[in-house]
Structure formats: C-alpha cells, structure tokens
PDB file of N, CA, C and O in Angstrom:
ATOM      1  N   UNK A   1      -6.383  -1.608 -12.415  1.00  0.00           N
ATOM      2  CA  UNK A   1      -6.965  -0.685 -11.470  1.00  0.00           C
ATOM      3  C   UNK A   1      -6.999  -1.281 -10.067  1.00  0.00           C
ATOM      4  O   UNK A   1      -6.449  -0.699  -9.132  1.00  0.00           O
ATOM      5  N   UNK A   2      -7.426  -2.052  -9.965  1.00  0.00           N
ATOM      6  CA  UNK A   2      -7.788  -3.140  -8.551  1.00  0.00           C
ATOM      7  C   UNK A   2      -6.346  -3.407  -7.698  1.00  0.00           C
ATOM      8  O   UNK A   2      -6.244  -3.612  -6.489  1.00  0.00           O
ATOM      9  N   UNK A   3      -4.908  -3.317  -9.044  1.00  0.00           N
ATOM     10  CA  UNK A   3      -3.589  -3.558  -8.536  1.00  0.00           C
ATOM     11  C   UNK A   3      -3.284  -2.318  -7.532  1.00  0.00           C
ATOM     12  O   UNK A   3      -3.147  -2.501  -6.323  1.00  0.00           O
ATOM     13  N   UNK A   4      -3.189  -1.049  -8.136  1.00  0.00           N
ATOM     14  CA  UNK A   4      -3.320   0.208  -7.916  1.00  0.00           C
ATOM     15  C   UNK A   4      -3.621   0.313  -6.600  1.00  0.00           C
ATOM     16  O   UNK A   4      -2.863   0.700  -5.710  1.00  0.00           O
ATOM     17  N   UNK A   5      -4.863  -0.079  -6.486  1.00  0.00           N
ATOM     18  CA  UNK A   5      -5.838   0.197  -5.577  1.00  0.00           C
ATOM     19  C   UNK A   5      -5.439  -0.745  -3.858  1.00  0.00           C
ATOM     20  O   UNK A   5      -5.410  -0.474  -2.658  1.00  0.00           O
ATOM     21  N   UNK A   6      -5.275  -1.548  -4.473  1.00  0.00           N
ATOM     22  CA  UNK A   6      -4.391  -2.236  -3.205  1.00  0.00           C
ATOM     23  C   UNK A   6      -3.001  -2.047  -3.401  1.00  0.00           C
ATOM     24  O   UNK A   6      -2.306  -2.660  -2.590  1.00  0.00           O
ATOM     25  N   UNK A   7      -2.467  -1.452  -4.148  1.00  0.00           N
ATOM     26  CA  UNK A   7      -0.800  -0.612  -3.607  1.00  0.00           C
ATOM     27  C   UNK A   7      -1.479   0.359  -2.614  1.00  0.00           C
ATOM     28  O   UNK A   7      -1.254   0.190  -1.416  1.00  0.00           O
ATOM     29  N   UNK A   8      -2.459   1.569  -3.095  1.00  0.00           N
ATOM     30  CA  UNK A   8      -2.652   2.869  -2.315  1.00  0.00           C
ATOM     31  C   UNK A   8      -3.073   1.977  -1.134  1.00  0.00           C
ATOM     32  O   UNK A   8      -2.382   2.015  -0.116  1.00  0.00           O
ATOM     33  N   UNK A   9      -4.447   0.957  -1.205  1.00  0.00           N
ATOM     34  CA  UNK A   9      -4.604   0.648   0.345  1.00  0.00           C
ATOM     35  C   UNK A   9      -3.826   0.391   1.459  1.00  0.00           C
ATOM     36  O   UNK A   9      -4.147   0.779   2.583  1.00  0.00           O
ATOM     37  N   UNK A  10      -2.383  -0.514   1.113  1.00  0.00           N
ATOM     38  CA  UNK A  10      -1.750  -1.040   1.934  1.00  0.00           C
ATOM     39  C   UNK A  10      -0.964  -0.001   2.238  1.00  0.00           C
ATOM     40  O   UNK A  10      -0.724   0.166   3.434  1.00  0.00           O
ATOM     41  N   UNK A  11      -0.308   1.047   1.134  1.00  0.00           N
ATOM     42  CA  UNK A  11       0.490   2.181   2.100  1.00  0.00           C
ATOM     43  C   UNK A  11      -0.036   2.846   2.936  1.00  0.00           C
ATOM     44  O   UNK A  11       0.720   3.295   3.797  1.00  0.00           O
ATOM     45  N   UNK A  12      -1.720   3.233   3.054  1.00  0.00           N
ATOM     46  CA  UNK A  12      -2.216   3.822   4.106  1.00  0.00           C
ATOM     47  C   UNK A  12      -2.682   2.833   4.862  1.00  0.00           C
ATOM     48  O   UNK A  12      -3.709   3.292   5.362  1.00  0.00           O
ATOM     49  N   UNK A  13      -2.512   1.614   5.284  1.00  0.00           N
ATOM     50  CA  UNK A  13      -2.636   0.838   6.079  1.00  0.00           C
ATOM     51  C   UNK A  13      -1.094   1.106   6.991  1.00  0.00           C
ATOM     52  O   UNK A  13      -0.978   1.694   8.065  1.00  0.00           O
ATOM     53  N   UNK A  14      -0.297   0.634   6.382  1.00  0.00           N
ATOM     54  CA  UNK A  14       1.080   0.926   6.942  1.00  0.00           C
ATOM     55  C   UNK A  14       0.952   2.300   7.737  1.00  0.00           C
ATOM     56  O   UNK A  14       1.128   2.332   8.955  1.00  0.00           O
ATOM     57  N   UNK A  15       0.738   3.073   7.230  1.00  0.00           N
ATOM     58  CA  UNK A  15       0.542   4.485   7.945  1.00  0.00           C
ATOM     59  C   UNK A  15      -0.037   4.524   9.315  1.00  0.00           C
ATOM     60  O   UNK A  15       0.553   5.026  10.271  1.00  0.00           O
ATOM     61  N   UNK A  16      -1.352   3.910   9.381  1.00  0.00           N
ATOM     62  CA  UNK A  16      -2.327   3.943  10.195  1.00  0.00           C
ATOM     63  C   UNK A  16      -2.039   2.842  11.288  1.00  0.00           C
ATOM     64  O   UNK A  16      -2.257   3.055  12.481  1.00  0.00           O
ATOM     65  N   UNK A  17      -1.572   1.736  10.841  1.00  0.00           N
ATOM     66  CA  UNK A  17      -0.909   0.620  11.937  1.00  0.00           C
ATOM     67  C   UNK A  17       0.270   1.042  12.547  1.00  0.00           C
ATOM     68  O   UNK A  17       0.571   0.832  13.722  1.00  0.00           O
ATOM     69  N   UNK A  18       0.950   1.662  11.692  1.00  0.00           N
ATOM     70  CA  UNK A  18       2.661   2.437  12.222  1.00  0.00           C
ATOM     71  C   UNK A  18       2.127   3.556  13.070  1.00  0.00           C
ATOM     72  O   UNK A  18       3.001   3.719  13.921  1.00  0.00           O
ATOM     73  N   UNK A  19       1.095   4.470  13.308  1.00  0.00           N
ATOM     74  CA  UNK A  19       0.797   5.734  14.357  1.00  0.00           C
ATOM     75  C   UNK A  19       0.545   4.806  15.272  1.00  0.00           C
ATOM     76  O   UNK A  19       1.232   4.800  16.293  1.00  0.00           O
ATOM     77  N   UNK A  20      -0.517   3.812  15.082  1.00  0.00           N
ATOM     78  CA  UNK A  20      -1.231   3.516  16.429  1.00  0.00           C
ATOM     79  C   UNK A  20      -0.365   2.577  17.220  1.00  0.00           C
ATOM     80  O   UNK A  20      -0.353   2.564  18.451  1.00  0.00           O
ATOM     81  N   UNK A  21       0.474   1.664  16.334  1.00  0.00           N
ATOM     82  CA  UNK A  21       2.085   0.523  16.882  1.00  0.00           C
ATOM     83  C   UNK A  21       2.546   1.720  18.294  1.00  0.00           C
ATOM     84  O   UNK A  21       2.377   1.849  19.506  1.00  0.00           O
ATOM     85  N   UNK A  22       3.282   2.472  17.011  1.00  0.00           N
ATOM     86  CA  UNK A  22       4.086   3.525  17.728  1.00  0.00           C
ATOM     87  C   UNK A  22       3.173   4.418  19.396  1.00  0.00           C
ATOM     88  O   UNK A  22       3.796   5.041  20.256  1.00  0.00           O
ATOM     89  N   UNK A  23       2.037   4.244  19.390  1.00  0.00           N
ATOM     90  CA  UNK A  23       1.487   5.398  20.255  1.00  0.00           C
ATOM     91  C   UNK A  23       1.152   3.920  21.830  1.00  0.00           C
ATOM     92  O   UNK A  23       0.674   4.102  22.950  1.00  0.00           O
ATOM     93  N   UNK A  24       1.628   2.708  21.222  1.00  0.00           N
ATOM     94  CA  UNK A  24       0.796   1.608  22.218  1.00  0.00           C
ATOM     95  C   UNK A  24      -0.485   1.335  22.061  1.00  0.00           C
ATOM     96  O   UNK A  24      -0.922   0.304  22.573  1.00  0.00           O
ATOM     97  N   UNK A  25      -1.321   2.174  21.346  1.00  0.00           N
ATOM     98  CA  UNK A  25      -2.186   1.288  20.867  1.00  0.00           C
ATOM     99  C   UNK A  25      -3.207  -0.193  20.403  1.00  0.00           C
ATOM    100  O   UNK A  25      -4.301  -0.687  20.679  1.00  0.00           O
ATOM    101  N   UNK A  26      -1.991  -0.462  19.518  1.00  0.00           N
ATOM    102  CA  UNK A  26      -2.097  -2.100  19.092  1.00  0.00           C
ATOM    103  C   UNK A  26      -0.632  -2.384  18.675  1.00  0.00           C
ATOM    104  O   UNK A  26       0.374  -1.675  18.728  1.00  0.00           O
ATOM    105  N   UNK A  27      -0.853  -3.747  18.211  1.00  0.00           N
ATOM    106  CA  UNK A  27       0.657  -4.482  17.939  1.00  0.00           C
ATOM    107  C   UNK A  27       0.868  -4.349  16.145  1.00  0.00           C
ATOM    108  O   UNK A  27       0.106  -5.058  15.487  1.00  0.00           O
ATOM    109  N   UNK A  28       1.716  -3.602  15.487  1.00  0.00           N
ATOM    110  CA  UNK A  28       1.947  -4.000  14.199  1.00  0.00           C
ATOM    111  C   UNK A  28       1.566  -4.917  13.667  1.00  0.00           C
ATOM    112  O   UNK A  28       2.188  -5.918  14.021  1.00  0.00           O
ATOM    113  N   UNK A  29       0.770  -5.116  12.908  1.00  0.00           N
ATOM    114  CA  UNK A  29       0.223  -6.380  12.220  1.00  0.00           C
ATOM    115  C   UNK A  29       1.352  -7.338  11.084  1.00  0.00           C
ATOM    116  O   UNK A  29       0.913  -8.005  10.147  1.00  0.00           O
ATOM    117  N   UNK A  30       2.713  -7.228  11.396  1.00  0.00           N
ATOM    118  CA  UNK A  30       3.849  -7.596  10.762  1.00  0.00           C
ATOM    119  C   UNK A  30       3.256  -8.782   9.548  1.00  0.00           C
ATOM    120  O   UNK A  30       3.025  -8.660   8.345  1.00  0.00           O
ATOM    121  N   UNK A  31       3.150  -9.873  10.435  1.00  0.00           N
ATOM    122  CA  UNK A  31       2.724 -11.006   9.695  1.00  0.00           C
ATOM    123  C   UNK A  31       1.022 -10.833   8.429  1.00  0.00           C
ATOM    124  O   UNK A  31       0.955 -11.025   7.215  1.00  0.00           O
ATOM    125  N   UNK A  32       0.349 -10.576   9.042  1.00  0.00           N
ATOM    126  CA  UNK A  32      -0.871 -10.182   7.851  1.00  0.00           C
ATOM    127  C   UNK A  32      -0.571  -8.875   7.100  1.00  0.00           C
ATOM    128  O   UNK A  32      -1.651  -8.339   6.853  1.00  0.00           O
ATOM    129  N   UNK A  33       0.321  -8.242   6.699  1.00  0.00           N
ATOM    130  CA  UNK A  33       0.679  -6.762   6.026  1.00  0.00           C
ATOM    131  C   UNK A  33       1.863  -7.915   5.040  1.00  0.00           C
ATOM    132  O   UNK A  33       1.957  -7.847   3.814  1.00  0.00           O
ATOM    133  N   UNK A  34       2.568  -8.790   5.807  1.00  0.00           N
ATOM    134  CA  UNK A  34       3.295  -9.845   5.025  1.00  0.00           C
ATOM    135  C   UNK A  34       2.542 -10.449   3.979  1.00  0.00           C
ATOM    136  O   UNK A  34       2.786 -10.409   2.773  1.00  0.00           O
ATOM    137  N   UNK A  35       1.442 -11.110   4.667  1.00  0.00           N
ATOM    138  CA  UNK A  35       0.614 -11.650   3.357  1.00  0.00           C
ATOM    139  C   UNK A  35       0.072 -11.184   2.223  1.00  0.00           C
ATOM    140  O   UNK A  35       0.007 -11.773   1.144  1.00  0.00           O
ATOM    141  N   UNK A  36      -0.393  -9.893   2.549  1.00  0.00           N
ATOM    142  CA  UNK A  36      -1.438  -8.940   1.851  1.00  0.00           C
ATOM    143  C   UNK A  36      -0.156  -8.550   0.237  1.00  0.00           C
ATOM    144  O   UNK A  36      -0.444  -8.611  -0.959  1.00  0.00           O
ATOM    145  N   UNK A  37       1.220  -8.173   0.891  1.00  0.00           N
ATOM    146  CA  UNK A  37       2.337  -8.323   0.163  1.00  0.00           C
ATOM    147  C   UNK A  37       3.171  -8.988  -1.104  1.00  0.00           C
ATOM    148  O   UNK A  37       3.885  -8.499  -1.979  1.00  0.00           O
ATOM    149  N   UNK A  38       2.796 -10.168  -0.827  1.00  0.00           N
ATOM    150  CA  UNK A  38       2.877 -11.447  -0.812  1.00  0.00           C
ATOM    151  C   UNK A  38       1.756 -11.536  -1.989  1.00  0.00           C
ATOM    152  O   UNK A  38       2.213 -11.635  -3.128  1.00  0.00           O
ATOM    153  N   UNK A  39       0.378 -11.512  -1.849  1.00  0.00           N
ATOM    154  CA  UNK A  39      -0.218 -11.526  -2.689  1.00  0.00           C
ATOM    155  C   UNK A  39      -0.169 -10.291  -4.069  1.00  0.00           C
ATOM    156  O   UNK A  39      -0.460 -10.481  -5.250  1.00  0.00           O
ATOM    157  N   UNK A  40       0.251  -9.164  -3.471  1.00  0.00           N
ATOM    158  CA  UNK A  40       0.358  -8.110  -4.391  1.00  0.00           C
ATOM    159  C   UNK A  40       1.470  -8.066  -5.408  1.00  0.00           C
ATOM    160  O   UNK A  40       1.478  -7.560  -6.530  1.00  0.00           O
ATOM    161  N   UNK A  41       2.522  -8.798  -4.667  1.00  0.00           N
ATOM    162  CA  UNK A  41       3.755  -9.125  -5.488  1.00  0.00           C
ATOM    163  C   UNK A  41       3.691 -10.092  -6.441  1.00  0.00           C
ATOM    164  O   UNK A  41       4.293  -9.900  -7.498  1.00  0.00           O
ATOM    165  N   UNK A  42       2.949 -11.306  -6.235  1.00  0.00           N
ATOM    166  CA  UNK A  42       2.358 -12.352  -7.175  1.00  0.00           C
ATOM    167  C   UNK A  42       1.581 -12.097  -8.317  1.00  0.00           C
ATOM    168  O   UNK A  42       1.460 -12.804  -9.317  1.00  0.00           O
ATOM    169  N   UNK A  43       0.751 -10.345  -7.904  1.00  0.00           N
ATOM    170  CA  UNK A  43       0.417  -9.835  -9.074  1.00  0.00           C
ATOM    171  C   UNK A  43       0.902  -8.876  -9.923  1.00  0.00           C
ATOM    172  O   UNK A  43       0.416  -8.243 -10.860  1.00  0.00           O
ATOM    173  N   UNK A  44       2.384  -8.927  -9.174  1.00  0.00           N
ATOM    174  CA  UNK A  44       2.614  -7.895 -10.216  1.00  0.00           C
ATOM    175  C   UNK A  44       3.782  -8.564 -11.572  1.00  0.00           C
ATOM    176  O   UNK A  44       4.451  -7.873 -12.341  1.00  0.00           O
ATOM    177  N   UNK A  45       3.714 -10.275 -11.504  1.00  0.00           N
ATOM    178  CA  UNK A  45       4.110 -10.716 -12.475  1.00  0.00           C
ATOM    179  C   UNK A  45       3.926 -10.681 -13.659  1.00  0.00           C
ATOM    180  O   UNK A  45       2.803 -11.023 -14.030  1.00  0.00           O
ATOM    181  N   UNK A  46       5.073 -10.205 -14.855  1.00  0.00           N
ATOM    182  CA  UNK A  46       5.100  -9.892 -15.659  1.00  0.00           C
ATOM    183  C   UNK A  46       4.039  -9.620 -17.332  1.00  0.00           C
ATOM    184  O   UNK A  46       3.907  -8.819 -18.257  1.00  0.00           O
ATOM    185  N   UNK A  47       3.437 -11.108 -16.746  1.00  0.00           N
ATOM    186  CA  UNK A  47       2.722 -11.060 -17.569  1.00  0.00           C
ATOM    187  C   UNK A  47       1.156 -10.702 -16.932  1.00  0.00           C
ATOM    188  O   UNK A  47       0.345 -10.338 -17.783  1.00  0.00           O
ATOM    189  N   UNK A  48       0.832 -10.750 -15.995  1.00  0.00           N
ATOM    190  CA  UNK A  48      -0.474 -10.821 -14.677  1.00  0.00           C
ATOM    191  C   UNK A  48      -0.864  -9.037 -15.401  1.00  0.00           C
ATOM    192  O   UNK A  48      -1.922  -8.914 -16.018  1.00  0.00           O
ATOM    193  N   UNK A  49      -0.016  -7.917 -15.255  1.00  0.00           N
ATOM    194  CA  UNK A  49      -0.002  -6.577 -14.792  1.00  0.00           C
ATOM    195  C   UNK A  49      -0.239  -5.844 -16.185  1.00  0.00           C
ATOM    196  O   UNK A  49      -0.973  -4.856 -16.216  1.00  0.00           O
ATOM    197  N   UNK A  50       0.486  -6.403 -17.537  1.00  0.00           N
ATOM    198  CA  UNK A  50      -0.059  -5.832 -18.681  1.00  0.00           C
ATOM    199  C   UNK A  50      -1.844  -6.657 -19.421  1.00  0.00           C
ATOM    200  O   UNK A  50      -2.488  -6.431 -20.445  1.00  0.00           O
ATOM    201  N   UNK A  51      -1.987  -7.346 -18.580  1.00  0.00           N
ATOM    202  CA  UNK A  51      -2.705  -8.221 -19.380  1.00  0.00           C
ATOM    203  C   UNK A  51      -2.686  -9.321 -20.610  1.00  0.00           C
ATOM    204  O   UNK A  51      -3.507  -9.676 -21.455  1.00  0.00           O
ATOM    205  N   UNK A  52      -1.390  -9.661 -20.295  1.00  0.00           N
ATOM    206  CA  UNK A  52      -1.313 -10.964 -21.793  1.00  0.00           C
ATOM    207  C   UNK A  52      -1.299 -12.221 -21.023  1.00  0.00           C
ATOM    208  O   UNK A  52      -1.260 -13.167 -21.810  1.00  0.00           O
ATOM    209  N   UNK A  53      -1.316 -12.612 -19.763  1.00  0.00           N
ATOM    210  CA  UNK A  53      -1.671 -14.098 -19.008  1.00  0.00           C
ATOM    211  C   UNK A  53      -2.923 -14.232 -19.482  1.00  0.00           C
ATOM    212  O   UNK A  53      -3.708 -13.409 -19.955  1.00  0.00           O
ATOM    213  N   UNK A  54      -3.035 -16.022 -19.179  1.00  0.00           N
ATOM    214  CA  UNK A  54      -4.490 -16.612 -19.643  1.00  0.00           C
ATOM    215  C   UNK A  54      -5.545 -15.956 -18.836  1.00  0.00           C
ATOM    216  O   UNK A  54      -5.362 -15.160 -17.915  1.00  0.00           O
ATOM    217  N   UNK A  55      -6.641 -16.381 -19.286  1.00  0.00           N
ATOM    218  CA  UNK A  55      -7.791 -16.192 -18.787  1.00  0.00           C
ATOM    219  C   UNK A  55      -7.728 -16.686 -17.093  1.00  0.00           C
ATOM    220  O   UNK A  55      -7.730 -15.809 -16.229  1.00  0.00           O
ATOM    221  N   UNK A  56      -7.685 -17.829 -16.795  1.00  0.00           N
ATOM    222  CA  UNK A  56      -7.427 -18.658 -15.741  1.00  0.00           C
ATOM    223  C   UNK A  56      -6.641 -17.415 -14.554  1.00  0.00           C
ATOM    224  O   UNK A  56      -7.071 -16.842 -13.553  1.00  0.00           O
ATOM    225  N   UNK A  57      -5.106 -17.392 -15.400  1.00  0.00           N
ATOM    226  CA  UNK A  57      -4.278 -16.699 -14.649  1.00  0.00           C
ATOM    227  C   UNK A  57      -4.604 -14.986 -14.069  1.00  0.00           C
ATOM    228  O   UNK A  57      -4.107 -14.354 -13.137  1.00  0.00           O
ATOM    229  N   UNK A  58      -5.648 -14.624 -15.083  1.00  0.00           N
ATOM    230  CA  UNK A  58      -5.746 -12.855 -14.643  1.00  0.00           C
ATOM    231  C   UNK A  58      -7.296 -13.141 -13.521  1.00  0.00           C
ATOM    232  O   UNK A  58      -7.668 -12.315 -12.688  1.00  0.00           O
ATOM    233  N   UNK A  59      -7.898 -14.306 -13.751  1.00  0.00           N
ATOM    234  CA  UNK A  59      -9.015 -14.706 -12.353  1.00  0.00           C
ATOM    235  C   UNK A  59      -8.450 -15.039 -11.795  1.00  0.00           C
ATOM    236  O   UNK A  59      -9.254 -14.987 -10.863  1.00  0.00           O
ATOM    237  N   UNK A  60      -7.049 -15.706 -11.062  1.00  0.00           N
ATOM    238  CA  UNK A  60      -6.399 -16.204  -9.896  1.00  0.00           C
ATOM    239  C   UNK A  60      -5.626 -14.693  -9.405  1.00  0.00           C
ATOM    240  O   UNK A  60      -5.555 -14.500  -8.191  1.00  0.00           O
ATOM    241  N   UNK A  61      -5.272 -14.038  -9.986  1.00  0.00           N
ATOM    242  CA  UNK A  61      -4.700 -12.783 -10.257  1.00  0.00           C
ATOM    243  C   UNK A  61      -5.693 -11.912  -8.853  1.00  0.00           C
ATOM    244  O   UNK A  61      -5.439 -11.676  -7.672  1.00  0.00           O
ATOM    245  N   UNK A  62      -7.135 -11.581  -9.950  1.00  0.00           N
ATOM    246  CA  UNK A  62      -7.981 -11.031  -9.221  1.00  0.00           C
ATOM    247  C   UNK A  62      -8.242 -11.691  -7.663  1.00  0.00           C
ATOM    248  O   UNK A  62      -7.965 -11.105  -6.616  1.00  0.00           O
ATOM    249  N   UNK A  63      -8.665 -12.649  -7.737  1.00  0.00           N
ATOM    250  CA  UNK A  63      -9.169 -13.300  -6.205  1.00  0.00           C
ATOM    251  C   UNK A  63      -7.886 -13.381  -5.358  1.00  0.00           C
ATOM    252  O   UNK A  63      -8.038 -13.599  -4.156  1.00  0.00           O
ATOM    253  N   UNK A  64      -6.546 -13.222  -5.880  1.00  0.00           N
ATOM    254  CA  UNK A  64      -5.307 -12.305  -5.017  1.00  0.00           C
ATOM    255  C   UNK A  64      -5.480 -11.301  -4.397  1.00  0.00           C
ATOM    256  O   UNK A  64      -5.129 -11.166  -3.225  1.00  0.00           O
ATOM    257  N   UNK A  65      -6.200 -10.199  -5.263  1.00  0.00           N
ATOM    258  CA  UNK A  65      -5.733  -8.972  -5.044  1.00  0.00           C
ATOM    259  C   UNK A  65      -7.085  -8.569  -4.022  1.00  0.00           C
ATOM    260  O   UNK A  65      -6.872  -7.842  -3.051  1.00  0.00           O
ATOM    261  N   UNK A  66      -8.649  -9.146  -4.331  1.00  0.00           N
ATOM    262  CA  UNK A  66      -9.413  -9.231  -3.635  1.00  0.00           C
ATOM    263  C   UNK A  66      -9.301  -9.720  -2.391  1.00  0.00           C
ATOM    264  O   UNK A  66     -10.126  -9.360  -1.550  1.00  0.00           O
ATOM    265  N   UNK A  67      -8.598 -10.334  -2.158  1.00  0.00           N
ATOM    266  CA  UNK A  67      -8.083 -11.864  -0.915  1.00  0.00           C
ATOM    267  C   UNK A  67      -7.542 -10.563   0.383  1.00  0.00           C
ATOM    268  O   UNK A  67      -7.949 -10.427   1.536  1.00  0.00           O
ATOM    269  N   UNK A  68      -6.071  -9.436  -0.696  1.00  0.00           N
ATOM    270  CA  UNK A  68      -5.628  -8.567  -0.305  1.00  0.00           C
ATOM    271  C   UNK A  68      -5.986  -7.371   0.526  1.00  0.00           C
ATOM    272  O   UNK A  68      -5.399  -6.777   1.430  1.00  0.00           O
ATOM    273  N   UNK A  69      -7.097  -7.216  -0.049  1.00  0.00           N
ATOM    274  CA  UNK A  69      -8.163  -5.880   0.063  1.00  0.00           C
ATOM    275  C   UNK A  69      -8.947  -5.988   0.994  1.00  0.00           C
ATOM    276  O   UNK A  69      -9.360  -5.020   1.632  1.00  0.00           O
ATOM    277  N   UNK A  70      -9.345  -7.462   1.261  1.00  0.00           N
ATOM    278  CA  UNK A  70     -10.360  -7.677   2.497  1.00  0.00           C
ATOM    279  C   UNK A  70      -9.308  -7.734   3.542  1.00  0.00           C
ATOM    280  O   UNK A  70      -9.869  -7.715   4.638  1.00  0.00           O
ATOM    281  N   UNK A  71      -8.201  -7.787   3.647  1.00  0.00           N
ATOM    282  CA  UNK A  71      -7.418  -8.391   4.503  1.00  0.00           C
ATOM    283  C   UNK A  71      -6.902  -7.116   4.933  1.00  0.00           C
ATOM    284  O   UNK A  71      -6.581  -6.956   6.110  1.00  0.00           O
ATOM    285  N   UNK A  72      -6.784  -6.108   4.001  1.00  0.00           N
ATOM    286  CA  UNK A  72      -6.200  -4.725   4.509  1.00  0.00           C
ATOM    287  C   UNK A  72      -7.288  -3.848   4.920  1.00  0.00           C
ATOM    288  O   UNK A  72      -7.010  -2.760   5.425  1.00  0.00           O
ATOM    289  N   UNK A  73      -8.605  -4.241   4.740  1.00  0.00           N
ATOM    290  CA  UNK A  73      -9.701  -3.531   5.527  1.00  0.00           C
ATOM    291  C   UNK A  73      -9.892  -3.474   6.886  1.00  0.00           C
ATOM    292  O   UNK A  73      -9.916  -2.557   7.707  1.00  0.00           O
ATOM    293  N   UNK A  74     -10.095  -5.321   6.958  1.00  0.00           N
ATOM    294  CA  UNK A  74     -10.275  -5.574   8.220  1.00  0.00           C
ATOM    295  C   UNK A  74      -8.777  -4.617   9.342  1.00  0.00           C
ATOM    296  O   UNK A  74      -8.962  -3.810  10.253  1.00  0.00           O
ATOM    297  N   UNK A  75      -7.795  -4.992   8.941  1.00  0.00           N
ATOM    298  CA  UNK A  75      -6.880  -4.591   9.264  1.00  0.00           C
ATOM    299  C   UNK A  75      -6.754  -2.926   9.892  1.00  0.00           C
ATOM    300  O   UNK A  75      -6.503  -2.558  11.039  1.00  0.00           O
ATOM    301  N   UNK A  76      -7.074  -2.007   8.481  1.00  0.00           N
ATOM    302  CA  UNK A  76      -7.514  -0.361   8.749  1.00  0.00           C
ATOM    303  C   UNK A  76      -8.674  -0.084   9.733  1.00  0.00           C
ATOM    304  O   UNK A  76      -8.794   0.936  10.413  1.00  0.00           O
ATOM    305  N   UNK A  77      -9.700  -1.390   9.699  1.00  0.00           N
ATOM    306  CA  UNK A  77     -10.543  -0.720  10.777  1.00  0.00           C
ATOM    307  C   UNK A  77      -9.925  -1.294  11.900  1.00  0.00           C
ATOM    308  O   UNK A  77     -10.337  -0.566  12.802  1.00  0.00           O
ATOM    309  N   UNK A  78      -9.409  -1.892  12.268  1.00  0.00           N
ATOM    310  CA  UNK A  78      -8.560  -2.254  13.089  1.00  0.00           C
ATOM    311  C   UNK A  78      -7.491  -1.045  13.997  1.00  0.00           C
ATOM    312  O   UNK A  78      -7.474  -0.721  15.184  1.00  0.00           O
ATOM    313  N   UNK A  79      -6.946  -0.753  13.210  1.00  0.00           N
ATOM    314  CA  UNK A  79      -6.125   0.568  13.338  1.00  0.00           C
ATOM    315  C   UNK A  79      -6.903   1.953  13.706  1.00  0.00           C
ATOM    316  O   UNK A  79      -6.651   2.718  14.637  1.00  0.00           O
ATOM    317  N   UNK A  80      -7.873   2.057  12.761  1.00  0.00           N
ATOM    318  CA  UNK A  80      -8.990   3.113  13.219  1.00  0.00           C
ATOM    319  C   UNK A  80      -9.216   3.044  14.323  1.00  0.00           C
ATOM    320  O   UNK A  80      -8.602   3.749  15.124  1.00  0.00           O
ATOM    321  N   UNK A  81     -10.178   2.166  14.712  1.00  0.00           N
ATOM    322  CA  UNK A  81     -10.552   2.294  16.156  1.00  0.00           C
ATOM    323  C   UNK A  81      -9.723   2.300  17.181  1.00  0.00           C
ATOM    324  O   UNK A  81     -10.066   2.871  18.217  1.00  0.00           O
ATOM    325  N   UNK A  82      -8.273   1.559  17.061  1.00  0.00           N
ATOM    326  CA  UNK A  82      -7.425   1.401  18.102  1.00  0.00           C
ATOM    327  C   UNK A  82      -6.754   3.259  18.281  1.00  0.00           C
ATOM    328  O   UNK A  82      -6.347   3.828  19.294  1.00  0.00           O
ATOM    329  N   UNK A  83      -6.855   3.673  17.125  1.00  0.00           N
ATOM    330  CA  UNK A  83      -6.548   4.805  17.352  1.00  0.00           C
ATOM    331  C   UNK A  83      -7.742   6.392  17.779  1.00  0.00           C
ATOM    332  O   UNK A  83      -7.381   7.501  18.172  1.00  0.00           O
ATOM    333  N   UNK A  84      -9.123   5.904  17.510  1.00  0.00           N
ATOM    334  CA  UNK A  84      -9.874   6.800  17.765  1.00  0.00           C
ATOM    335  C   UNK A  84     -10.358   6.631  19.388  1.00  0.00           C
ATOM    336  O   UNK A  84     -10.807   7.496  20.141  1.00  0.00           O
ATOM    337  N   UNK A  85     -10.201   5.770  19.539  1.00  0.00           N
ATOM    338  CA  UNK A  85     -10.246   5.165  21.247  1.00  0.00           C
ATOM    339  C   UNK A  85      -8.955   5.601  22.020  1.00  0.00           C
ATOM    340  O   UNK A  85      -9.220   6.115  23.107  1.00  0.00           O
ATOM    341  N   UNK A  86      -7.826   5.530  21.766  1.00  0.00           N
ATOM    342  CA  UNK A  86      -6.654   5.419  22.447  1.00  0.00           C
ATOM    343  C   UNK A  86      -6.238   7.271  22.784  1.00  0.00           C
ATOM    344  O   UNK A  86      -6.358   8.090  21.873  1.00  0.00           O
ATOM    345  N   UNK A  87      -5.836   7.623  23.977  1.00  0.00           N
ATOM    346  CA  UNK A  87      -4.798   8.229  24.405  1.00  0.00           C
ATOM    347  C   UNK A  87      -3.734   9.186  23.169  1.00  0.00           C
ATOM    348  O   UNK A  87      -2.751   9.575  23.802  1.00  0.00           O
ATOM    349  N   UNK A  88      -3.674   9.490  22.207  1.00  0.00           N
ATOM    350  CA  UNK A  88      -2.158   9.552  21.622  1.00  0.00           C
ATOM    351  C   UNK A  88      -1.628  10.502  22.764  1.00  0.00           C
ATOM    352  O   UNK A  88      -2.175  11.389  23.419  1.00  0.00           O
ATOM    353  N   UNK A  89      -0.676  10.110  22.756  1.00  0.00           N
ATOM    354  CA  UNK A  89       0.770  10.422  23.293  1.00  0.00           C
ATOM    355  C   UNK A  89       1.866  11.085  22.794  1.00  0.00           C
ATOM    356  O   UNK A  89       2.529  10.664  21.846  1.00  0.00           O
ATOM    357  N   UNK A  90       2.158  12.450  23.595  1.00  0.00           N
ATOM    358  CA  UNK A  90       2.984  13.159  22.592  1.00  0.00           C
ATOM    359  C   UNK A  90       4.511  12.799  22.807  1.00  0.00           C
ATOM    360  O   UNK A  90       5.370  13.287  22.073  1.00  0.00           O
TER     361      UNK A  90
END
C-alpha cells in the first residue's frame, strides 16, 4: 500500500512541479524527484513488493518509501505555494 501510495504521490508531484517549472514559477526539482525515484525503484525489487524478503529487508524497504514521501511532500508544498502565489501565464 505505502508502494502505491508513493507511485500516486510522485506522479502528482511531477504534475504540480511541471505547471509551476513551466509558468516560471520555481525551478524543476530534477535532482530530489531523482532521489525520491531512486528510492521507489529499490522498492520495487522483486522480492521487497510481494512480500517474501526478510524481516530486516521489508523495514529498510519501508523507511525507503517513508524517506520518499517526506521528500515528495515537502516538495508538493513547495509547488503549491509557488503556484498559488505566482502570476500563471497564458
């Protein structure tokens, strides 16, 4: 569920950083949308995603995907405001 959940977050992150990039706003967050990535992809190893990794491995798993989630928050409010403040431009 938590995997899920940071797939949906980060595509509407992408969304919301890509209007406000595009309008001048703020700067694409290229590099931290990299990481957040990065961690999501690490969980979606084979064994991580059905549940048959160790114990160890599905808690390193989680504090990934958590790591992810804070990182794509900060990020969306980021985007929010740059966009509820800003000008858009048609």
């Amino acid at each position: 569920q938590k995997h899920r959940l940071l797939e949906n977050e980060v595509y509407s992150l992408e969304k919301m950083a890509s209007a406000a990039a595009v309008n001048g706003l703020m700067k694409y967050p290229y590099e931290q949308i990299h990481q957040v990535l990065c961690d999501l992809m690490v969980c979606q190893f084979h064994d991580i995603l059905p549940g048959s990794s160790t114990e160890p491995a599905e808690e390193c798993a989680l504090r990934m995907m958590e790591h992810g989630l804070e990182i794509v928050s900060r990020l969306k409010a980021k985007a929010f405001f740059a966009l509820a403040k800003g000008e858009f431009r048609p």
